[in-house]
PAZADREN-142008 format. One record per residue: residue in one letter; x, y, z of N, C-alpha, C, CB in turn. Coordinates in steps of 0.001 Angstrom, whole numbers, padded with zeros to 6 digits, always signed. Glycine has a CB too. Layout:
N
aXYZXYZXYZXYZ/...
//
This chain:
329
x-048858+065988+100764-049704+067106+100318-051155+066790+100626-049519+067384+098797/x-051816+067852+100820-053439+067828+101573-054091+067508+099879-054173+069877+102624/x-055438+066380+099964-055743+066931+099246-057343+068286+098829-055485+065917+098790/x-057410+069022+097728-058147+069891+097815-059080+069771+096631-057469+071006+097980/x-060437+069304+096554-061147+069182+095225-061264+070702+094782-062696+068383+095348/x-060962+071150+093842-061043+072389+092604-062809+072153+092546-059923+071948+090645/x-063298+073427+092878-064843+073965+092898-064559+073888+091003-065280+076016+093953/x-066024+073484+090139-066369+074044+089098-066069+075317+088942-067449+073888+088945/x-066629+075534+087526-066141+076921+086651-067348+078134+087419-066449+076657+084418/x-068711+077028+087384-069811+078146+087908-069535+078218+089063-071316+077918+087807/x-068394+077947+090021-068627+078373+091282-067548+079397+091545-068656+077233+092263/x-066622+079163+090944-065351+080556+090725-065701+081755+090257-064213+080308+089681/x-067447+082395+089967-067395+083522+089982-067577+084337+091515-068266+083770+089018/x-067376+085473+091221-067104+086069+092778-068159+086356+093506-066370+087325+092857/x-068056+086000+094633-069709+086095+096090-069659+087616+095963-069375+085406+098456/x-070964+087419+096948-071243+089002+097126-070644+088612+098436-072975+089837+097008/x-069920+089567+099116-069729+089604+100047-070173+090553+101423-068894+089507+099717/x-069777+089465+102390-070844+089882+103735-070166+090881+104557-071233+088536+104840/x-071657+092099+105155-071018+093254+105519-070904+093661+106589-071351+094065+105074/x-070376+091937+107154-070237+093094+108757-068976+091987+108680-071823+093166+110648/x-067603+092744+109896-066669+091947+109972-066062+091424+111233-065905+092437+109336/x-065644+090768+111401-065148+089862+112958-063389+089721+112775-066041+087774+113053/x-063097+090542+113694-061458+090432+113400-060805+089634+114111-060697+091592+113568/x-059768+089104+113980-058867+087704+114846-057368+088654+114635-058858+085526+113731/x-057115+088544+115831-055351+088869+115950-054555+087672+115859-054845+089553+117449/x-053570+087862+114842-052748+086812+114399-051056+087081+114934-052938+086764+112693/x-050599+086323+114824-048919+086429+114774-048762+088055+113578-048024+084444+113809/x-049280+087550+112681-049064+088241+111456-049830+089719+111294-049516+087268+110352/x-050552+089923+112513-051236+091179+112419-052703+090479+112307-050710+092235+111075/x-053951+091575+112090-055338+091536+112368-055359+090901+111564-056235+092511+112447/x-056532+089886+111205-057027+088916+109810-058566+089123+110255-056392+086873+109707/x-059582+089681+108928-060993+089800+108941-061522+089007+108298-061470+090829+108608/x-062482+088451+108704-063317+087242+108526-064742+087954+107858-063564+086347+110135/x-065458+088125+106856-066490+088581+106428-067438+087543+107354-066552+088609+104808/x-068859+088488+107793-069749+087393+108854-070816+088290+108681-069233+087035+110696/x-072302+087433+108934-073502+088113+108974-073922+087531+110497-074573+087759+107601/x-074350+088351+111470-074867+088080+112531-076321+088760+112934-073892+088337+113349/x-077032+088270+113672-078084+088687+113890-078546+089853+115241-078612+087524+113886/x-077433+089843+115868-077510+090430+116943-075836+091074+117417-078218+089344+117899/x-075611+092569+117729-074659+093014+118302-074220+092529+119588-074851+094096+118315/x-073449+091399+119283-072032+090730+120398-070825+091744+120993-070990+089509+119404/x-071786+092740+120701-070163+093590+121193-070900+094108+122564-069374+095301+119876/x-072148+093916+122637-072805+094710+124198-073742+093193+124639-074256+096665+123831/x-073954+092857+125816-074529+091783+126445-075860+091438+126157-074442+091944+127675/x-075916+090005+125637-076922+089769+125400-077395+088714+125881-077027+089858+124451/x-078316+089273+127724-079010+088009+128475-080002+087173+127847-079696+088432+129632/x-080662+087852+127045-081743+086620+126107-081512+085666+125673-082272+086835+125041/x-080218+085961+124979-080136+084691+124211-079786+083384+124876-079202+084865+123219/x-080076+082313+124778-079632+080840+125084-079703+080056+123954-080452+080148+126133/x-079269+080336+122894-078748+079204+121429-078495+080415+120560-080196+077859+120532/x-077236+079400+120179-076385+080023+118576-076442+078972+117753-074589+080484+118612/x-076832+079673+116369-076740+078608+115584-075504+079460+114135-078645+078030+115107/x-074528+078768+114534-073755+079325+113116-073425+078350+112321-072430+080083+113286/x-074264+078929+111267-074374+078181+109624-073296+078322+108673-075569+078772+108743/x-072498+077664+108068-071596+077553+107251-071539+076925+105766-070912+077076+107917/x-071933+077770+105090-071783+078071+103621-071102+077173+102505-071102+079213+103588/x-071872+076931+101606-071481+075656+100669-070564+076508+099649-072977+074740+099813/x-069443+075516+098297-068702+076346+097914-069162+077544+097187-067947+075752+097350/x-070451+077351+096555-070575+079056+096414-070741+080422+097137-071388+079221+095877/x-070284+080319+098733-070315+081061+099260-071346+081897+099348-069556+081345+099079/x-072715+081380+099149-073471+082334+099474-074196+082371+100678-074171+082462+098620/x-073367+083568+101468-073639+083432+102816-074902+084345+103203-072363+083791+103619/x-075100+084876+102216-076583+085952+102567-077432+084736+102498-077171+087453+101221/x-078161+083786+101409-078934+083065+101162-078964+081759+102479-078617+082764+099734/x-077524+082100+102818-077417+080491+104254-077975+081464+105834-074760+079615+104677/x-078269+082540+105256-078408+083242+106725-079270+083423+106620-077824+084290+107279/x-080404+083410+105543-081827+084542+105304-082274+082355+105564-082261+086090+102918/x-081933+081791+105213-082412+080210+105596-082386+079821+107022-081471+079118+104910/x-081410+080469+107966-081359+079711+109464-082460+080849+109870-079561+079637+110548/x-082951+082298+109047-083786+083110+109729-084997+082362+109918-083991+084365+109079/x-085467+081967+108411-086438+081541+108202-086608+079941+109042-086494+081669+106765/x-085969+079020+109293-086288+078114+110051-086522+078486+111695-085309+077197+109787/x-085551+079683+112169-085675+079798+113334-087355+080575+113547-084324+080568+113823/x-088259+081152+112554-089034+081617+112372-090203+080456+112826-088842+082180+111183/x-090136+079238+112160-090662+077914+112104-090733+078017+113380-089940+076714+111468/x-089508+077641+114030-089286+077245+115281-089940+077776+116198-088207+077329+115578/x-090755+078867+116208-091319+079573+117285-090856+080120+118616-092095+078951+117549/x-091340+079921+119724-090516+080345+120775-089153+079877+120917-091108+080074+121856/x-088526+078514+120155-087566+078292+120683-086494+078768+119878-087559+077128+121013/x-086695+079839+118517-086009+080261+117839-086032+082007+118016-086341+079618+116655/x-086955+082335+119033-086500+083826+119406-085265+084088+120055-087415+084435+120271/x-085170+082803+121051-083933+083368+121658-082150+083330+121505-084156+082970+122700/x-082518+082908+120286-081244+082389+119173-080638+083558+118690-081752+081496+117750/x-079422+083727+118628-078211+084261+117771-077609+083389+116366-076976+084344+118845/x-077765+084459+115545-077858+083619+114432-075897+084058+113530-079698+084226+113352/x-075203+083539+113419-074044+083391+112382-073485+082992+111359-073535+083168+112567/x-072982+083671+110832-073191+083203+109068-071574+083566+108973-074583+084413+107720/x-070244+083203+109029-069146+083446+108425-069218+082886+107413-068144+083214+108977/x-067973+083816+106439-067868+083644+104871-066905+083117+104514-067884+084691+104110/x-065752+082515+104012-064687+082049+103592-064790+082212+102273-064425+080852+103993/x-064098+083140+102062-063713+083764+100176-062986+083171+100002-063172+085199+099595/x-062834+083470+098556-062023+083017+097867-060991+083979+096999-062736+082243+097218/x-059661+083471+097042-058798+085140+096770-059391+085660+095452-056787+085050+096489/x-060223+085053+094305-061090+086050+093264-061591+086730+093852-062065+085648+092408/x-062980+086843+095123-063410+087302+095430-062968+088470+095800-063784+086759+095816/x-061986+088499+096891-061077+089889+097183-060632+090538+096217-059909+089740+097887/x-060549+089893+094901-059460+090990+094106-060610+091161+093223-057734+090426+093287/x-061874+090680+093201-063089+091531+092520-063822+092660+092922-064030+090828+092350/x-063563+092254+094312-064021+093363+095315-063565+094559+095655-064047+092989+096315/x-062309+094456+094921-060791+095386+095811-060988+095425+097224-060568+097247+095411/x-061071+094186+097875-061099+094001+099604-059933+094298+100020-061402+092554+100241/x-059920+094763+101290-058570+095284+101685-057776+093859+102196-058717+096570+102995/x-056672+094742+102226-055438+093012+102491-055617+092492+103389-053815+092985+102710/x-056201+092891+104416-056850+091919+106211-058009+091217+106009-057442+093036+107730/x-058475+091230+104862-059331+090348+104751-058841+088916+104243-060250+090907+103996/x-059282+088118+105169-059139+086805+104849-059718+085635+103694-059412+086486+105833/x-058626+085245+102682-058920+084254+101440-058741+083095+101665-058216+084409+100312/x-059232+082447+101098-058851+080717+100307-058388+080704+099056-060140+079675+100070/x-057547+079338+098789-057133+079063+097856-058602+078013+097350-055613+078555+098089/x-059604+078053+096919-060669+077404+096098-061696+077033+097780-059906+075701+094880/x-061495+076099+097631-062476+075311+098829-061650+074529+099771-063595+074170+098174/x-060097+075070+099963-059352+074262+100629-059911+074660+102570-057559+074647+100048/x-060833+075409+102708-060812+076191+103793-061801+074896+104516-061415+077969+103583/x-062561+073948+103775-063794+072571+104006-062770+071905+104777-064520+071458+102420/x-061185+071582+104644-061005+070483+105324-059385+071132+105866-061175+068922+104310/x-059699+072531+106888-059509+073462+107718-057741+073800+107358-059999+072912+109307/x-057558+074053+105490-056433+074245+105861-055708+075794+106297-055901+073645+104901/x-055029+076192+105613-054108+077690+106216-054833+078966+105136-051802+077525+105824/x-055287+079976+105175-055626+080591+104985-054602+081068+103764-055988+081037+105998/x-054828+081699+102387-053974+082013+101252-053070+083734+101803-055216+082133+099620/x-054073+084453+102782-053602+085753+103218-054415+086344+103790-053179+086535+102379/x-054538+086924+104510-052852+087880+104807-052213+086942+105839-052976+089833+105695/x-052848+085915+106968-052202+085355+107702-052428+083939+107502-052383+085823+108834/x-051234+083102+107352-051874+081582+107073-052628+080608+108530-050381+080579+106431/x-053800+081425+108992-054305+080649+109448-055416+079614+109223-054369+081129+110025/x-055688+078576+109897-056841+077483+109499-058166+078253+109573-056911+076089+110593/x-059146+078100+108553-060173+078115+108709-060893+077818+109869-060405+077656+107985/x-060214+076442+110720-061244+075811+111807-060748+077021+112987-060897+073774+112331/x-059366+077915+113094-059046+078312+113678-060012+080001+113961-057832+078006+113319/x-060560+080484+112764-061685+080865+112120-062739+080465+113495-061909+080000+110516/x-063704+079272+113239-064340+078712+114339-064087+078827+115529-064375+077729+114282/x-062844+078235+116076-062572+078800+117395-062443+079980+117869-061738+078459+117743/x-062162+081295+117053-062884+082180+117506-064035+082916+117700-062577+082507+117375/x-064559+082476+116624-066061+082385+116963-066845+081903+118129-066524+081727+116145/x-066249+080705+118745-066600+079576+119733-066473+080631+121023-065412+078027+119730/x-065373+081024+121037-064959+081694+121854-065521+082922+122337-064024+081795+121542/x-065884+083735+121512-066343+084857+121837-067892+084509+122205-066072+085878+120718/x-068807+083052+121818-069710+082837+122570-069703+082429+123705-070262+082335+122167/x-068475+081623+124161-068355+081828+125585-067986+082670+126430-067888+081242+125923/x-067738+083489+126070-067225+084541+127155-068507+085155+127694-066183+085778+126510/x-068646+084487+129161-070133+085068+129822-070692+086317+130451-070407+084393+130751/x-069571+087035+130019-069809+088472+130416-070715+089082+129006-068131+089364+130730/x-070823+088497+127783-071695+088861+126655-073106+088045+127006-070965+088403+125108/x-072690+086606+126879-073725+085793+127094-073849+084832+127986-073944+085328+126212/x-074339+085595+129290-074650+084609+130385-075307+083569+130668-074974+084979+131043/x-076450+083586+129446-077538+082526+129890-077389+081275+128610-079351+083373+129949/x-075938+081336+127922-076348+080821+126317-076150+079187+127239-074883+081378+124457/x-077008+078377+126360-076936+077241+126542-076019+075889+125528-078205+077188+126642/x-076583+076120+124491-076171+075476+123435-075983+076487+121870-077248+074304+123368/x-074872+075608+121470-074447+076001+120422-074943+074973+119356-073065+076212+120544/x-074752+075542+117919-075088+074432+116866-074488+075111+115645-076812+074042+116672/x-073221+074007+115208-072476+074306+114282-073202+073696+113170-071138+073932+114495/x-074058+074330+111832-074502+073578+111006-074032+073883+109652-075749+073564+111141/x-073699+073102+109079-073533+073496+107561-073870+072252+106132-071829+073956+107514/x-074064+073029+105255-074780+072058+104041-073433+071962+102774-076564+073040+103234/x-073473+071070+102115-072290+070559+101115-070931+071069+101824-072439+071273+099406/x-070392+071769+100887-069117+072552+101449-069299+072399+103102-069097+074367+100905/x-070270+073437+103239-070016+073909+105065-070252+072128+105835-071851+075506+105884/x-071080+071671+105318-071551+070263+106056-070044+069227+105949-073166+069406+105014/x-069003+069398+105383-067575+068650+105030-066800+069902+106424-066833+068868+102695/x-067075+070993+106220-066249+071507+107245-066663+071399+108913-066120+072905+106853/x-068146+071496+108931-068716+070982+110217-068305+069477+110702-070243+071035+110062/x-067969+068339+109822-068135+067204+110389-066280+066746+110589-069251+066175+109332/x-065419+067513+110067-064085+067505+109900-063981+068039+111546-063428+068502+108500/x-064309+069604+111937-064139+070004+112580-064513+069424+113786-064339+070804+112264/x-065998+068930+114080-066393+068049+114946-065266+067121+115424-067450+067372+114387/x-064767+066497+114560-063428+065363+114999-062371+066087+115541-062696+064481+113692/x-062237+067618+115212-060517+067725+115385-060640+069019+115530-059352+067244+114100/x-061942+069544+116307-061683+071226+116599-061029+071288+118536-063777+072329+116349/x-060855+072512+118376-060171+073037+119477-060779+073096+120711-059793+074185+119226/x-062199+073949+120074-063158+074377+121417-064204+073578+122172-063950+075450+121064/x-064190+072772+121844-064963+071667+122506-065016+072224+123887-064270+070138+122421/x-063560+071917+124903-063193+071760+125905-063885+073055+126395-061811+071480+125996/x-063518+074496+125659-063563+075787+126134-065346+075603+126836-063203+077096+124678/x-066151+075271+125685-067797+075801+125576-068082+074756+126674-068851+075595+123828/x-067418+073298+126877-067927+072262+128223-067552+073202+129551-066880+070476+128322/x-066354+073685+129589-066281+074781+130499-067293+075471+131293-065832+075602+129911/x-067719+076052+130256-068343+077465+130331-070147+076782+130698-068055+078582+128442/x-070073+075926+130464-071479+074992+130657-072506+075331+129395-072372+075427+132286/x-071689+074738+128165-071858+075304+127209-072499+073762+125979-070341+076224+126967/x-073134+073192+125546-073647+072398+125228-073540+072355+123457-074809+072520+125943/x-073103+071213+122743-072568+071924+121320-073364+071059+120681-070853+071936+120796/x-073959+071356+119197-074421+070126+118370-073469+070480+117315-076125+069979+117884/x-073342+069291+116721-072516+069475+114822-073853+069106+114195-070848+067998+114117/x-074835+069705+113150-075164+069139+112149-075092+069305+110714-075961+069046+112363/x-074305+068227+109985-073904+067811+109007-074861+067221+108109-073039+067138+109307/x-075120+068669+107012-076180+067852+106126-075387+068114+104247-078242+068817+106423/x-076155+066846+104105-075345+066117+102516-074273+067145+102035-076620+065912+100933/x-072888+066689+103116-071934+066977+102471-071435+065699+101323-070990+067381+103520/x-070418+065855+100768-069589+065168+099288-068999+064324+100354-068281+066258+098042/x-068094+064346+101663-067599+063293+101830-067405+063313+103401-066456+063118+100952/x-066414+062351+103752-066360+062211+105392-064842+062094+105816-067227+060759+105974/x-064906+062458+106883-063046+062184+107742-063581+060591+107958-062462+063391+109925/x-062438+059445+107415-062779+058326+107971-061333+058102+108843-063258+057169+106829/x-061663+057636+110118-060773+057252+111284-059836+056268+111031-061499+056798+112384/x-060487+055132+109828-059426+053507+109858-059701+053730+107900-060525+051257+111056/x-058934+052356+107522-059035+052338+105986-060130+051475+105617-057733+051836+105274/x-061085+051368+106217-062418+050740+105697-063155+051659+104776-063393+050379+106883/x-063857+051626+103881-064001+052051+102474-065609+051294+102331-062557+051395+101290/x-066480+052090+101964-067697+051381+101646-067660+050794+099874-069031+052560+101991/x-066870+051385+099088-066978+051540+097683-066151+050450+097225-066553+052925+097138/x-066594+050039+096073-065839+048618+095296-064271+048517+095889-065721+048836+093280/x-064049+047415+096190-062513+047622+096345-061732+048327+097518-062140+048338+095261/x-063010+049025+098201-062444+050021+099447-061359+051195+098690-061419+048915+100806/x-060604+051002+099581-059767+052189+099091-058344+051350+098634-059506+053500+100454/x-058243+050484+098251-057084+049558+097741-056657+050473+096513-057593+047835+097266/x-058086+050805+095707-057057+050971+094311-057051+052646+094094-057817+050036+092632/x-056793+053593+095251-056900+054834+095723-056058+055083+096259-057736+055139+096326/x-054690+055808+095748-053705+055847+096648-053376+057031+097265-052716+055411+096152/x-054930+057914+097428-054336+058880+097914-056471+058845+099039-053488+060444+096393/x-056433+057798+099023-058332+057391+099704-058082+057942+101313-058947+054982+099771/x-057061+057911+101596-056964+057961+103284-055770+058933+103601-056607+056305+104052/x-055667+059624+102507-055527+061738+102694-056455+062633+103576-055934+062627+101106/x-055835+063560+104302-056469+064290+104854-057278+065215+103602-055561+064929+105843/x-058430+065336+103380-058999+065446+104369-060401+064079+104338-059350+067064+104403/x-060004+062794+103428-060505+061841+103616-059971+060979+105105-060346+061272+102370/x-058893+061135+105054-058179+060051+106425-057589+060997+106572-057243+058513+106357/x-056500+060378+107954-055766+061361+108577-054352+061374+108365-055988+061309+109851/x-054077+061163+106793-052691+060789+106479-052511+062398+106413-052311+059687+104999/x-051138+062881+106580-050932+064277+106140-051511+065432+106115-050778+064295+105295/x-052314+065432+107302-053282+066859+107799-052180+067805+107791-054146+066843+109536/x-053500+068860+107293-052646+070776+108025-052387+070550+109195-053704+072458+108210/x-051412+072164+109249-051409+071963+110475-051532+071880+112032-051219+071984+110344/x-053248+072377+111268-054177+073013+112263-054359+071180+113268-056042+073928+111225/x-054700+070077+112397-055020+068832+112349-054693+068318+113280-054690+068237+111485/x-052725+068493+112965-051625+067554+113270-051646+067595+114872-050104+068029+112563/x-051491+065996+115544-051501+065852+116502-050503+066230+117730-051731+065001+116302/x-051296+066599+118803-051032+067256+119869-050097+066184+120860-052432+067780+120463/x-048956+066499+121661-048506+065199+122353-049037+064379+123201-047652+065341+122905/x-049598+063279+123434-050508+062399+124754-051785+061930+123936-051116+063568+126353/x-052419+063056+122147-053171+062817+121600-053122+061537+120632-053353+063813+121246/x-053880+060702+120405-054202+059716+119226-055214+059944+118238-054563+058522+119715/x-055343+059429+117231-056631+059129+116402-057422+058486+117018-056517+058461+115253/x-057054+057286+117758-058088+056518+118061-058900+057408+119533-057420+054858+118338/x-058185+058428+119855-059009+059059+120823-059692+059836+120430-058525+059572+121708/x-059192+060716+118935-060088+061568+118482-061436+061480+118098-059655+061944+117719/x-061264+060087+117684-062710+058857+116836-063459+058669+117910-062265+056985+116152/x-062950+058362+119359-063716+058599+120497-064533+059097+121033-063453+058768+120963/x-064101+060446+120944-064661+061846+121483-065287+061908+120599-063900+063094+121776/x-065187+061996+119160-065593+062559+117981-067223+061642+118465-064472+062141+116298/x-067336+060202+118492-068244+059268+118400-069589+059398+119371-067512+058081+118624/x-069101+060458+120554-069881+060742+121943-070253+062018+121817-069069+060573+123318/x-070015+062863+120644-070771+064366+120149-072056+063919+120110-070342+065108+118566/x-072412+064999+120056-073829+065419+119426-073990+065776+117898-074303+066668+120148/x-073731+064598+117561-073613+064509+115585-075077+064644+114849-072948+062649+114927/x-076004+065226+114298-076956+065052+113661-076183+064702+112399-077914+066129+113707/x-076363+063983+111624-076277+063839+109743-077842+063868+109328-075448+062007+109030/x-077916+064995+108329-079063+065691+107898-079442+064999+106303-078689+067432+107899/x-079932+064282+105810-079780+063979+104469-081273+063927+103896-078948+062618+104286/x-080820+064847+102209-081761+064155+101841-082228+063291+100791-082281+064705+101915/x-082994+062529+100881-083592+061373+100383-083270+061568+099188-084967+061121+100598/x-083260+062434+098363-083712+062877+096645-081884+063048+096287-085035+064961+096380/x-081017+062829+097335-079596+063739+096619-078635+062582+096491-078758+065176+097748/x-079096+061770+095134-078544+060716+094892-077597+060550+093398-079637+059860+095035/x-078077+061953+092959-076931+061924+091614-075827+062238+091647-077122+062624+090602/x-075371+060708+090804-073782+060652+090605-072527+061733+090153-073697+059763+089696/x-074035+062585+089175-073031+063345+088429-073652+065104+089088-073182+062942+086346/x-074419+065280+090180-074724+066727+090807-073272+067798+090528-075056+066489+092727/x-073179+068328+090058-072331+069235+089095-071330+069641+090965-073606+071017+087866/x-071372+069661+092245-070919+069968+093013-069938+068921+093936-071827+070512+093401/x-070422+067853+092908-070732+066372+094227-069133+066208+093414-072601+064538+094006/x-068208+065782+094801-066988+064995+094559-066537+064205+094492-066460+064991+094813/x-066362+064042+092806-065681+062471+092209-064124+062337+092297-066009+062228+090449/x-063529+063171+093091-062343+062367+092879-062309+060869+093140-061380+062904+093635/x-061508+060255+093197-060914+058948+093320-060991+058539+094857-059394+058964+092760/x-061082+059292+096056-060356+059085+096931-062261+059561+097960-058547+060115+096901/x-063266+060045+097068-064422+060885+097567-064907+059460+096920-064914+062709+097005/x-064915+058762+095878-065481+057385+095296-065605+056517+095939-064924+056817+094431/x-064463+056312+096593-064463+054931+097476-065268+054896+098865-062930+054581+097875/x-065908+056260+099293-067031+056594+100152-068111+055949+099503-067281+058099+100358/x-068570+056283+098420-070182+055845+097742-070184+056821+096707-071746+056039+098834/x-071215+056014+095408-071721+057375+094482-072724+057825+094561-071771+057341+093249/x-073032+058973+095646-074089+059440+095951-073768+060295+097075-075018+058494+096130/x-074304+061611+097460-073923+062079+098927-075241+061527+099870-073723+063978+099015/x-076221+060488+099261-077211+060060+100329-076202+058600+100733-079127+059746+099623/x-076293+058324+100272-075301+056776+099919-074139+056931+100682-074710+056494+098168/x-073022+058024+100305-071877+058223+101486-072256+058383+102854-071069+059423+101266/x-073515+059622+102920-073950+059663+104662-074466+058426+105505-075195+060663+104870/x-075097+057415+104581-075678+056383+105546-074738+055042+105781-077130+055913+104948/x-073397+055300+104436-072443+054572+105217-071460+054642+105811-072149+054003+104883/x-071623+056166+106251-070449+056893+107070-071154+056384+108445-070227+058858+106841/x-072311+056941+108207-073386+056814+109981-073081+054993+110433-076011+057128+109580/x-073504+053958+109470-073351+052668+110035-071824+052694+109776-074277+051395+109347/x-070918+052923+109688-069394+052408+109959-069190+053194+110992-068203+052576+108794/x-069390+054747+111441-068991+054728+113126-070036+054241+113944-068669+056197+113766/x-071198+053736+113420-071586+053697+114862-071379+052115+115191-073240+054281+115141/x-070919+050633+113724-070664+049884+113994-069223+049945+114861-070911+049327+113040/x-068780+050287+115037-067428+050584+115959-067258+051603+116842-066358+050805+115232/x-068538+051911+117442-069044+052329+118355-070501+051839+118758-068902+053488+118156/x-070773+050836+119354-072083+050625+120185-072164+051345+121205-072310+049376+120665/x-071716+051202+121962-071866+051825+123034-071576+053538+123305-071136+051048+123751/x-071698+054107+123914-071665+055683+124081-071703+056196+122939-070528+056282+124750/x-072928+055888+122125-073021+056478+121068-074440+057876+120776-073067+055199+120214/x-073402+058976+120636-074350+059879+120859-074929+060718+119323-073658+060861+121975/x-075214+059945+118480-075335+060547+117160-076444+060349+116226-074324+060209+116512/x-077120+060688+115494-078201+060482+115002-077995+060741+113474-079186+061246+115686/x-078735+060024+112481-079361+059936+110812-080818+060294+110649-079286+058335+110159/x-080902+061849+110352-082214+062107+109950-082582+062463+108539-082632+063053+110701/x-083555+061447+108041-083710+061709+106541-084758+063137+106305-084442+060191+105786/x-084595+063357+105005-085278+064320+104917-085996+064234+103373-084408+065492+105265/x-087433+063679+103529-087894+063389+102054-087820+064257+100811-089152+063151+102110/x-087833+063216+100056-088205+064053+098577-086846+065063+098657-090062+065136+098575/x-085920+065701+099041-084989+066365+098950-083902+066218+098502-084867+066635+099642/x-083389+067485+097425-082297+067289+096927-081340+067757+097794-082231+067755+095769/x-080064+068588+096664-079176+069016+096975-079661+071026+097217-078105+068385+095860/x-080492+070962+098307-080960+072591+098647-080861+072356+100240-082837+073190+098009/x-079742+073620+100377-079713+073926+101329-081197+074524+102630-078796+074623+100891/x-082285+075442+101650-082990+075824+102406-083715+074914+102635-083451+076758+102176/x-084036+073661+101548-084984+072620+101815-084510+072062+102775-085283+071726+100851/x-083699+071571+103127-083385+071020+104291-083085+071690+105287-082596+070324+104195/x-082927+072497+105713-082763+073449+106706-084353+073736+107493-082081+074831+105935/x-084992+073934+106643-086474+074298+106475-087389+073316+106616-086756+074825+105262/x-086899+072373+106213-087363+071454+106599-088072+070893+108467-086370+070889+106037/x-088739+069641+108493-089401+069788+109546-088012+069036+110365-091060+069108+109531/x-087608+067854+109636-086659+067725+110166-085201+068568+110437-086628+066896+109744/x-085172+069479+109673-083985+070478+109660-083910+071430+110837-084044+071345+108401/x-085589+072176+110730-085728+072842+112257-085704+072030+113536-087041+073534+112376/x-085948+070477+113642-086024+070133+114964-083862+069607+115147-087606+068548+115159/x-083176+069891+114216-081993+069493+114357-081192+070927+114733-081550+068684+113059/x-081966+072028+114315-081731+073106+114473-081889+074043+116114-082456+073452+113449/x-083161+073261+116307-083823+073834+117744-084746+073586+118561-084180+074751+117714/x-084205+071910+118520-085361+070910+119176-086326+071466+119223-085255+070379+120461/x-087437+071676+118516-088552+071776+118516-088987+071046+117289-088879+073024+118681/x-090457+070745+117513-090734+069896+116156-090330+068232+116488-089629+070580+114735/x-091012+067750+115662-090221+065555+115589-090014+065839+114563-091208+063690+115707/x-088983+064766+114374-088204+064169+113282-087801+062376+113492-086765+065151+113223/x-088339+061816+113257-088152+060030+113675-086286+059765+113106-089711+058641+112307/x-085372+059541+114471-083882+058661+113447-084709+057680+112820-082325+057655+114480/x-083209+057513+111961-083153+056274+110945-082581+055143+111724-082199+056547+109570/
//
């Protein structure tokens, strides 16, 4: 069994939900994805050369994660005019049945959608599967001929589903294709996909018998996850290691007890802290990776657990749209 941390009480009340929709054809019939975009993808758009789609922490508030990539791309100046901006939503089945959403709209069972499992209805697909169509419809160069780079970013929640996906998404291959250039940045999520059973936390993961579960390890992934034939882990950790990884953190988001931050047993043996887990996630791959290592640790002062602060940030916009410095760690 996968495991799935249960969101708090304050986060199970119902999102507002987002009003424009992106449909995916399934085995099972159409499945709608609630999404805020900045620009109509349905007619060609030569301007643009960067997407940045932002992905939403468990309270789902995807208006507030979209009115934040506006405002940084604002920062950004010229190099944020020519950006397409995306905001998908991943509800939660309260949400639909507060809403009276129609049945093609796509639910979660809590926050299981962070570590890409099957969708609660109407069709059980993966969340990451979600992404790849998204991915997809930015490559197709008859919309966008000139796009250059993409940038999958997300904070808590979304920052656990960005850095999962990074390891074990689909479209990689499609967007290298298309001459298509990708960043993941991952800022202070609760925890990490670890590749081997090394454990930064007392004891490692010895006295955790469930520490190296998907979606901590790769014991018993969905089955979006589960490996392909000719595929390994140790190739995935590979590829995964030669991305374009930013980890976004900030300095200030060190409490044990942040009402969001995940204590299970198995999120412990990472570190108690989501500053503390990111900087010993960053030195354990990149100690087992020297070489072709394409990934970066950018701190971000004085900062808690806020999405816009860091986003907004000086370092947030130059992870966002190279523009601006930001010194690695």
């Amino acid at each position: 069994m996968s495991s799935v941390v249960v969101a708090n009480a304050a986060d199970r009340r119902a999102a507002e939900v987002a009003t424009q929709i992106f449909s995916i054809a399934t085995p099972h019939g159409p499945a709608n994805e609630p999404f805020l975009i900045s620009l109509d993808w349905s007619q060609p758009q030569p301007a643009v050369a960067r997407a940045v789609i932002v992905f939403h922490g468990v309270g789902r508030d995807v208006t507030g994660y979209y009115r934040t990539v506006q405002d940084a791309a604002q920062q950004a100046g010229p190099a944020g005019r020519d950006t397409i901006i995306i905001a998908p939503q991943f509800l939660d089945e309260e949400d639909v049945h507060e809403h009276h959403l129609p049945k093609e709209v796509l639910r979660w069972r809590r926050v299981a959608w962070e570590g890409g499992e099957a969708a609660a209805a109407p069709s059980p697909i993966s969340s990451y599967t979600v992404v790849d169509a998204l991915l997809a419809r930015l490559a197709d160069r008859s919309l966008f001929p000139n796009l250059k780079t993409v940038v999958l970013a997300g904070h808590s929640g979304g920052g656990q589903l960005v850095q999962r996906y990074a390891a074990v998404g689909k479209s990689a291959a499609v967007l290298a294709a298309a001459g298509i250039h990708v960043r993941y940045v991952i800022a202070n999520p609760s925890s990490f996909l670890y590749f081997s059973d090394e454990r930064p936390g007392a004891g490692g993961g010895g006295r955790c018998p469930e520490f190296d579960r998907w979606k901590y390890g790769p014991v018993d992934p969905p089955s979006y996850v589960k490996l392909d034939p000719g595929v390994t882990w140790k190739q995935r950790e590979q590829d995964y290691a030669q991305r374009d990884v930013i980890y976004l953190l900030g300095t200030a988001d060190i409490d044990p007890h942040e009402k969001d931050l995940d204590v299970s047993c198995a999120a412990e043996t990472q570190g108690p802290s989501r500053l503390l887990r990111g900087q010993a996630y960053f030195a354990y791959l990149h100690t087992r990776h020297i070489s072709g290592w394409n990934q970066r640790l950018l701190l971000v002062p004085g900062v808690a657990h806020s999405a816009r602060k860091m986003f907004t940030s000086p370092c947030g916009v130059n992870a966002l749209f190279d523009t601006g410095t930001c010194p690695d760690q």
